[in-house]
C-alpha positions in Angstrom: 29.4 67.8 -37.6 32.4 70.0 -38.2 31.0 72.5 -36.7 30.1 70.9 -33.3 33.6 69.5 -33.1 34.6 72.9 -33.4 32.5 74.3 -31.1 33.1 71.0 -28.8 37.4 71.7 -29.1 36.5 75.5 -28.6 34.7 74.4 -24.6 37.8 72.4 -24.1 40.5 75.0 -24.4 38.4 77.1 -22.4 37.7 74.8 -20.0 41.9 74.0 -19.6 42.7 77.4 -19.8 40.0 78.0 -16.3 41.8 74.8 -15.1 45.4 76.7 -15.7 44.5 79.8 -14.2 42.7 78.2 -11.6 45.9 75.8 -10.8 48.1 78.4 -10.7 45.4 81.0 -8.4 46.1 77.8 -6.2 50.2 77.6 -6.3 50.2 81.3 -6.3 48.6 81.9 -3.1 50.0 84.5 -0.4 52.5 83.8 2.0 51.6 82.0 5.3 51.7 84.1 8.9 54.8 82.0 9.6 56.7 82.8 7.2 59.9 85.0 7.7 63.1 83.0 5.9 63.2 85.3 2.5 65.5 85.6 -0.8 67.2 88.6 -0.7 64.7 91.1 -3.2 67.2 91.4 -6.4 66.9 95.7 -6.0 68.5 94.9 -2.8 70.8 92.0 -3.9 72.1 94.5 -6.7 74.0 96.2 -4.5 76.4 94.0 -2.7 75.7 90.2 -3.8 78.2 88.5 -1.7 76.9 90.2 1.4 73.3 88.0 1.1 74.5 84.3 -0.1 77.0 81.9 2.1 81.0 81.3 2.0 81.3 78.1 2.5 78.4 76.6 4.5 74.5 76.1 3.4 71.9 76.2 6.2 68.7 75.4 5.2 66.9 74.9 1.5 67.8 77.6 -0.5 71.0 77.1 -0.9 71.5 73.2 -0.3 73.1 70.6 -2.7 74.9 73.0 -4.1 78.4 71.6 -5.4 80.8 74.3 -3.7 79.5 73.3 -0.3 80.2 69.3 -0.6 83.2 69.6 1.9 81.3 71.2 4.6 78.6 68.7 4.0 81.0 66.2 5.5 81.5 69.0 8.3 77.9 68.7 9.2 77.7 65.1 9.6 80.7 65.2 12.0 79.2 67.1 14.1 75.6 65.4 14.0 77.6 62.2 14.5 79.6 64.4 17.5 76.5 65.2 19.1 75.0 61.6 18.6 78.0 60.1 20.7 76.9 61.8 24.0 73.6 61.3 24.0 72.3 58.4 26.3 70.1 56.8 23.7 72.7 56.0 21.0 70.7 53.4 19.0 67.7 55.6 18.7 68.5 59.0 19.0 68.8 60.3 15.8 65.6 58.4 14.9 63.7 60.4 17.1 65.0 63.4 15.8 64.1 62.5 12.2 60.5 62.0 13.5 60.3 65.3 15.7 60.9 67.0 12.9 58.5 65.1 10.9 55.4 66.1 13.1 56.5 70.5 12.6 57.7 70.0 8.4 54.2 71.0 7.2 54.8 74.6 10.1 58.6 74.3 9.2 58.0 74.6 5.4 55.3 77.5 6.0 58.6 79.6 7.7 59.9 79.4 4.1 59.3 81.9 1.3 58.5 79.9 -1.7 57.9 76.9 -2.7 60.3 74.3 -1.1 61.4 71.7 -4.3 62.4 69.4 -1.9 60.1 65.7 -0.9 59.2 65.3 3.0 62.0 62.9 3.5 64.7 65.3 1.8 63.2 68.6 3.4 63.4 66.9 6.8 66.9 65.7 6.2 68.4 69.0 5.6 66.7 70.3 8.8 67.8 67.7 10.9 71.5 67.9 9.5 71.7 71.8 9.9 70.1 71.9 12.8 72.1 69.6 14.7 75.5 71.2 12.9 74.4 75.3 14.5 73.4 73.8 17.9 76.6 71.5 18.2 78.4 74.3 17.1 77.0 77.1 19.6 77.3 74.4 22.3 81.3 74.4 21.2 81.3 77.9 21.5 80.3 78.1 25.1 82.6 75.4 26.4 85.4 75.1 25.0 85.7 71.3 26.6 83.5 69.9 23.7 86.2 71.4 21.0 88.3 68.3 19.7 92.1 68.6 18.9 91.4 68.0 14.8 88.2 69.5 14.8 87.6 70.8 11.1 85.9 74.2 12.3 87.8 75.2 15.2 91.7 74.6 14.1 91.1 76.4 10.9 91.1 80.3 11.7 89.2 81.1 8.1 86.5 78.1 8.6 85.4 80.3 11.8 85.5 83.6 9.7 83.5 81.7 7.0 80.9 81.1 9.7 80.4 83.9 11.0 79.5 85.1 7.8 76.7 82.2 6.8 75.2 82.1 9.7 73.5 85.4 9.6 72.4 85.5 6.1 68.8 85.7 5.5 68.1 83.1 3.4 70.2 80.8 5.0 68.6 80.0 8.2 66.8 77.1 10.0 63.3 77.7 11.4 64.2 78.3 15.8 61.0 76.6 16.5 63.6 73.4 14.5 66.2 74.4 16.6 64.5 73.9 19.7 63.1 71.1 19.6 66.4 69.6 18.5 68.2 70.9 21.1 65.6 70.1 23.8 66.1 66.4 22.9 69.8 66.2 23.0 69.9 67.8 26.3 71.7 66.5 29.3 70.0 67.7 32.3 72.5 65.3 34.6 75.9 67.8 32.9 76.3 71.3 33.9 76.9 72.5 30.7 73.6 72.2 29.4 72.1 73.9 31.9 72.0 77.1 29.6 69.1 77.2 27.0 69.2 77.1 23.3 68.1 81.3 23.2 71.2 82.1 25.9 73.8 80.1 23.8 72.3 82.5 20.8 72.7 85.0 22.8 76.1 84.5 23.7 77.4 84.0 19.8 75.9 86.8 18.8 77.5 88.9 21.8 80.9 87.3 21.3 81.1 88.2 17.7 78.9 90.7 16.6 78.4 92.7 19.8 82.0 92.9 21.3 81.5 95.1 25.0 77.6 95.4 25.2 75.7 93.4 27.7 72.4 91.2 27.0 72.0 89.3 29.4 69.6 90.7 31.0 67.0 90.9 28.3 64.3 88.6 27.6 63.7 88.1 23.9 60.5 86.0 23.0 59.0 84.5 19.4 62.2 84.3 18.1 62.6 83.2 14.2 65.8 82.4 13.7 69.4 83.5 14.6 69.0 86.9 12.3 66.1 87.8 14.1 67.1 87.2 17.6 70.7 89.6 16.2 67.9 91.9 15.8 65.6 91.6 18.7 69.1 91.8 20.9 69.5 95.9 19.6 66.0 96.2 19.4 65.0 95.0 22.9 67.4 97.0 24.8 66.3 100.2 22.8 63.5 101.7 24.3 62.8 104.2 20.6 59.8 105.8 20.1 57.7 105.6 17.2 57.0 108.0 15.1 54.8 108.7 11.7 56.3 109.8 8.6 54.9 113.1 7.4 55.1 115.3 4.5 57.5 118.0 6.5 59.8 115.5 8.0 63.5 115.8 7.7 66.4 113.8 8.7 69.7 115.7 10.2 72.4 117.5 8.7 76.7 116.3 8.5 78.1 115.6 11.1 80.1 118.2 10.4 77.6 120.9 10.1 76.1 119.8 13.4 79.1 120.8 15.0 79.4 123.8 13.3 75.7 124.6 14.4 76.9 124.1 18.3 76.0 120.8 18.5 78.3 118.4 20.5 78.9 115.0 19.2 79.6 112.4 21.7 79.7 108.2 22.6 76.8 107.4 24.1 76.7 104.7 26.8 73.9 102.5 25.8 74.0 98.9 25.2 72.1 99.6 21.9 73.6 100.9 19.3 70.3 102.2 17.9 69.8 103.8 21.0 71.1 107.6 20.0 69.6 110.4 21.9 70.1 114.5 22.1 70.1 116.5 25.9 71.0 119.6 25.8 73.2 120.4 22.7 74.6 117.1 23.0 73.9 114.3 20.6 75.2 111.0 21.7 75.4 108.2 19.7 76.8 104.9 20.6 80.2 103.1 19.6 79.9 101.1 16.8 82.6 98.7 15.6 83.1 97.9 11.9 84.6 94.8 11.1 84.4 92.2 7.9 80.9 90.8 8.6 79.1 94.1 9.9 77.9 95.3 6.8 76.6 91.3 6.2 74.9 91.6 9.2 73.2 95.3 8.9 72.2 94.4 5.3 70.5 91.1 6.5 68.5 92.4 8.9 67.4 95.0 7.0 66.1 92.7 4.5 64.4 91.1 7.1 62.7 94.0 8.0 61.5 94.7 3.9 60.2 91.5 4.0 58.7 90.3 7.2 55.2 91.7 7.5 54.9 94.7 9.8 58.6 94.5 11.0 59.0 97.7 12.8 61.7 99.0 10.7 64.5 100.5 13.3 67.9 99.2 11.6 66.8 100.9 8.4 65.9 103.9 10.2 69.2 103.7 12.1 71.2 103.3 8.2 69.5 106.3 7.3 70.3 108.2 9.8 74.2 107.3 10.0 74.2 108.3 5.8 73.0 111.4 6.5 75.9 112.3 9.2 78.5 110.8 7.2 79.0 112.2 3.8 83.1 113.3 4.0 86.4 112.3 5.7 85.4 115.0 7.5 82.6 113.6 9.2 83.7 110.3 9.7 86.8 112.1 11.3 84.3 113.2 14.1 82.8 110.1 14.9 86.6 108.4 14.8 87.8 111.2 17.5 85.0 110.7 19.5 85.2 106.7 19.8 81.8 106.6 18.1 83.3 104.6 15.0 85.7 102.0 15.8 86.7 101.1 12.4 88.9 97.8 11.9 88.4 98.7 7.7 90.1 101.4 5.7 88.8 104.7 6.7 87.8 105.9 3.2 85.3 102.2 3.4 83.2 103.8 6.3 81.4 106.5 4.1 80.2 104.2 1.2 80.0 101.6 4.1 76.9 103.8 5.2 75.8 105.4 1.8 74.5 102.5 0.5 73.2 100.1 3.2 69.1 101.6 3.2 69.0 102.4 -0.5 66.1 100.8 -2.4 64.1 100.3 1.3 61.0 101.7 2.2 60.1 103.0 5.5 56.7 103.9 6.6 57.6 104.5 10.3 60.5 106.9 11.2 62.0 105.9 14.4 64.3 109.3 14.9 62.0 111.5 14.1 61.5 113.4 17.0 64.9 113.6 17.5 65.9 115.0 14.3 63.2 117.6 14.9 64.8 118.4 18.4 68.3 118.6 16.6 66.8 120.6 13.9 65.6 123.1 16.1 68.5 123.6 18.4 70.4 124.3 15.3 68.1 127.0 14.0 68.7 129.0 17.1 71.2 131.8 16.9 73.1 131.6 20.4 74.8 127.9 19.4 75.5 128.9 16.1 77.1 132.3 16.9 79.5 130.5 20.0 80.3 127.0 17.9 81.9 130.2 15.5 83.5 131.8 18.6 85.4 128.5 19.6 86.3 127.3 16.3 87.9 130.8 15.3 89.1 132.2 18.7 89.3 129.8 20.9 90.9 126.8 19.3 94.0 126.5 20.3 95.8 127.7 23.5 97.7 130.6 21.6 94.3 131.4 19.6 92.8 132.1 23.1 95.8 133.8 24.4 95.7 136.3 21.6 92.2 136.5 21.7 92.7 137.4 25.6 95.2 139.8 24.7 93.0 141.4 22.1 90.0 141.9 25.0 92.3 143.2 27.5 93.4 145.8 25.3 90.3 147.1 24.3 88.9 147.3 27.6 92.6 149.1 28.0 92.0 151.2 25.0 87.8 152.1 26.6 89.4 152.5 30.3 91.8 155.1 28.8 89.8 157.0 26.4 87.1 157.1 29.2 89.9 158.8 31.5 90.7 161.5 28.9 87.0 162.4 28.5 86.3 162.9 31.5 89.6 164.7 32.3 88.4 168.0 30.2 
């Protein structure tokens, strides 16, 4: 009897260990085709934590309820209750916003990396809260009308700066199929101001803050994600790159310094893009690029967008590793400073680690400069640029460098006319 209780306990752990592994085969299943809201991967956290989790304002699950972020909770429902006041349909309104977002949770949850610890009821809540707050907000942001006198996010200079920040963190974002179909239903077709759509008031805070002097109107971005994916697809679309396979023999460019050295002209390119950087000719032009307090936030972000979305063509990676391999001194940031190719608004000695670090720990399987670093490559391998980048540097330089230079020529050919003469006189 002992021994078939034994044997009877023995099918029974088995059988619960089957049903753990099985349960957790279940939980632990990959990630659905809509996802593409991530945490930060810790080898990329590592190396500049602040530049990956909010200030001051939580947008989405990941970071909600916790207790740092109770004042601009009440922020939120201001502006939901803002936006409630001018709709037509007072009384129900916010109702039928809480159900809209009912019928896409199951789609809005799939966006999400990771389990979502959060019931039907609070998960839809958040979205409908945050939601409302970023479109409120962008709609503020294109007419100034809407702005109240004691508005908490406008009269307070860092509350803007704080923004700025949280709202193009990774893990901090709200599904844009959410957005729109918020904004859609708080629309007022009978004002003129909400005549522009949801993806051209994006487009406009992203241009106003982030992308000072370059001009996007014109481009027509589709399947958008959420706002750091659109940041992204705005440099991306108006980039034309080509793509190009990593190979065993590829290599990226030398300093900026050594390029010039090598004959190679460094100048501002014109493009909207700044990923768009090209070479004609001896010259290599690369656009103007502004560094300010949230740039690095925003590079880092969407290059952890491009680690983790699936088959993210990977071109502000490939643009970080290019700018780390032009900028290793003062010297070389020097170049790109005199040239109006860096408009730095940090310390100058921040620009180099500024670019040292922003593509370590990444992978990239598909090289987008990799033709062009091969064109580079070869110009500088040729003797003729080589040998007259030394002439100008050493005799040509300065106006009384190419005086005395002059002077030098014209008295050898001096010194040749006159021995010539005194040959030929015998």
């Amino acid at each position: 009897m002992a021994e078939n209780e034994a044997d009877s306990a023995a099918i029974d752990i088995e059988g619960l260990v089957v049903h753990s592994i099985e349960a957790r085969m279940s939980q632990d299943r990959f990630m659905s085709p809509n996802c593409c809201i991530f945490k930060t991967p810790t080898i990329l956290r590592e190396l500049n934590k602040k530049a990956y989790v909010p200030d001051a304002f939580s947008i989405g699950p990941f970071h909600h309820g916790r207790p740092e972020f109770e004042d601009t909770e009440k922020i939120k429902s201001k502006y939901l209750q803002g936006l409630i006041s001018r709709s037509r349909s007072k009384e129900t309104i916010l109702r039928d916003l809480i159900n809209s977002v009912k019928h896409v949770e199951r789609e809005a949850r799939e966006c999400y990396a990771g389990s979502i610890g959060y019931s039907s009821d609070e998960f839809v809540k958040i979205l409908v809260i945050d939601g409302c707050f970023i479109i409120e907000l962008l709609r503020k942001m294109a007419d100034a009308e809407l702005i109240e006198v004691d508005d908490p996010v406008f009269a307070m200079a860092c509350m803007m700066q704080f923004l700025f920040h949280d709202l193009i963190l990774l893990e901090n974002q709200v599904p844009w199929m959410v957005l729109e179909r918020l904004f859609d239903m708080t629309v007022d077709h009978s004002h003129p101001r909400d005549n522009i759509s949801l993806i051209e008031l994006g487009k406009l805070f992203l241009h106003n803050n982030f992308f000072k002097g370059r001009l996007f109107d014109y481009l027509l971005i589709q399947d958008t994600k959420h706002i750091v994916d659109l940041c992204r697809k705005m440099s991306v679309s108006s980039f034309a790159g080509e793509e190009d396979q990593l190979g065993s023999d590829w290599t990226l460019l030398p300093s900026a310094t050594s390029l010039v050295e090598a004959g190679v002209k460094i100048e501002e390119g014109e493009s909207g893009s700044i990923l768009d950087i090209k070479f004609d000719n001896g010259v290599l032009k690369i656009p103007s690029l502004r560094i300010e307090e949230t740039t690095e936030t925003l590079f880092r972000n969407i290059i952890s967008f491009e680690q983790c979305y699936p088959n993210c063509e990977p071109r502000f990676t490939s643009y970080a590793m290019l700018l780390d391999n032009l900028l290793n001194t003062a010297k070389d940031v020097d170049i790109f400073s005199e040239n109006k190719i860096i408009k730095n608004w940090l310390n100058p000695e921040d620009a180099i680690p500024f670019f040292n670090k922003l593509y370590y720990n990444t992978c990239v399987n598909n090289f987008y400069y990799h033709s062009l670093c091969k064109e580079v490559n070869e110009y500088c391998n040729r003797r003729w640029p080589r040998w007259r980048a030394v002439l100008v540097r050493n005799y040509f330089n300065t106006p009384w460098a190419i005086l005395s230079t002059a002077a030098a020529v014209i008295l050898l050919i001096l010194t040749f006319v006159q021995t010539w003469f005194a040959i030929f006189k015998k």
